[in-house]
N, C-alpha and C positions, 0 to 999 in steps of 0.2 A: 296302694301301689308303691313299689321300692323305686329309692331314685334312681337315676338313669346315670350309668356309668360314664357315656358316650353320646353324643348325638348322633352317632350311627344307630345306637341301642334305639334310642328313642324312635327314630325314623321307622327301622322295621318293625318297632312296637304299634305305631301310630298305624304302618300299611298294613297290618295283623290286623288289625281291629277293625280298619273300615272295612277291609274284605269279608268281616263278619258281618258286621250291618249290611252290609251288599249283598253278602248269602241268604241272610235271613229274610229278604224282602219275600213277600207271597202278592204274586199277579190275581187275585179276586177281580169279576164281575162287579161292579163297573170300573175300569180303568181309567186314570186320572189322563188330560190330554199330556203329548208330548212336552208341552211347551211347562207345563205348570213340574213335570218329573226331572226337566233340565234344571230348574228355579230348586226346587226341591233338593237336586244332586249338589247343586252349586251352597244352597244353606249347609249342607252336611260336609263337605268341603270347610267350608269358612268357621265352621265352630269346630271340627278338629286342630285346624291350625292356630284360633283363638284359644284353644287347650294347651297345645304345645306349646304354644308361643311360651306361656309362663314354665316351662321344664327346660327351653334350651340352656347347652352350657356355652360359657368362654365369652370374649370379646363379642360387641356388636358386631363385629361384622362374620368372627363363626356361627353364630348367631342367625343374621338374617342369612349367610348362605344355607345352614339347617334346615330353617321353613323354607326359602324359596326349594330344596330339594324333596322336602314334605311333601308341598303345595306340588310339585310335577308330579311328583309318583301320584298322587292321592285324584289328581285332576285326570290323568292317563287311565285309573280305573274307573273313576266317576263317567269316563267318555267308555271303555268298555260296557259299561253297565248299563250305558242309556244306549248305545248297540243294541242291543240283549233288549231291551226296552221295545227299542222302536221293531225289533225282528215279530217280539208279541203282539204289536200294536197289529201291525200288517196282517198277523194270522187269525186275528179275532177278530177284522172288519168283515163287515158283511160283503159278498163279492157284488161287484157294479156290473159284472156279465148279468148277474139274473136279475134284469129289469123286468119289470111291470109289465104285463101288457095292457095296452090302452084299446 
């Protein structure tokens, strides 16, 4: 990878690429629970920025404003995606109308 001109550069390079891992995801039979895909979204979060972190430029504090703008963008699609998420969850449960009969 060529180095980053900018930390603007870096940033939409950074929100590029999660939204490709975020594309690539395939919903298969059995689907993991919500709670473990949060846990999941939030590691793939934290080791992007743990990436970044070593590419920003300038002063600490251009710096941490960089990742802290990372860290929003990248969390705002992490929260669309577990939307997206929980909309499939909902469509794949079994419906609770067709009980049993006893």
């Amino acid at each position: 990878m060529a180095p980053f001109q900018t930390n603007k550069e870096l940033i939409s390079t950074g929100i590029k690429e999660f939204n490709v891992l975020l594309n690539q995801q395939v919903f298969d039979d059995p689907l993991i629970p919500e709670e473990s895909m949060v846990t999941v979204v939030d590691d793939w979060v934290n080791l992007y920025i743990n990436y970044y972190k070593n590419h920003v430029l300038g002063e600490q504090q251009e710096k941490d404003k960089a990742l802290q703008e990372l860290q929003q963008e990248l969390s705002t699609l992490g929260s669309q995606f577990l939307t997206k998420y929980r909309t499939i969850l909902k469509t794949r449960e079994p419906s609770n109308r067709e009980l049993p009969s006893s």
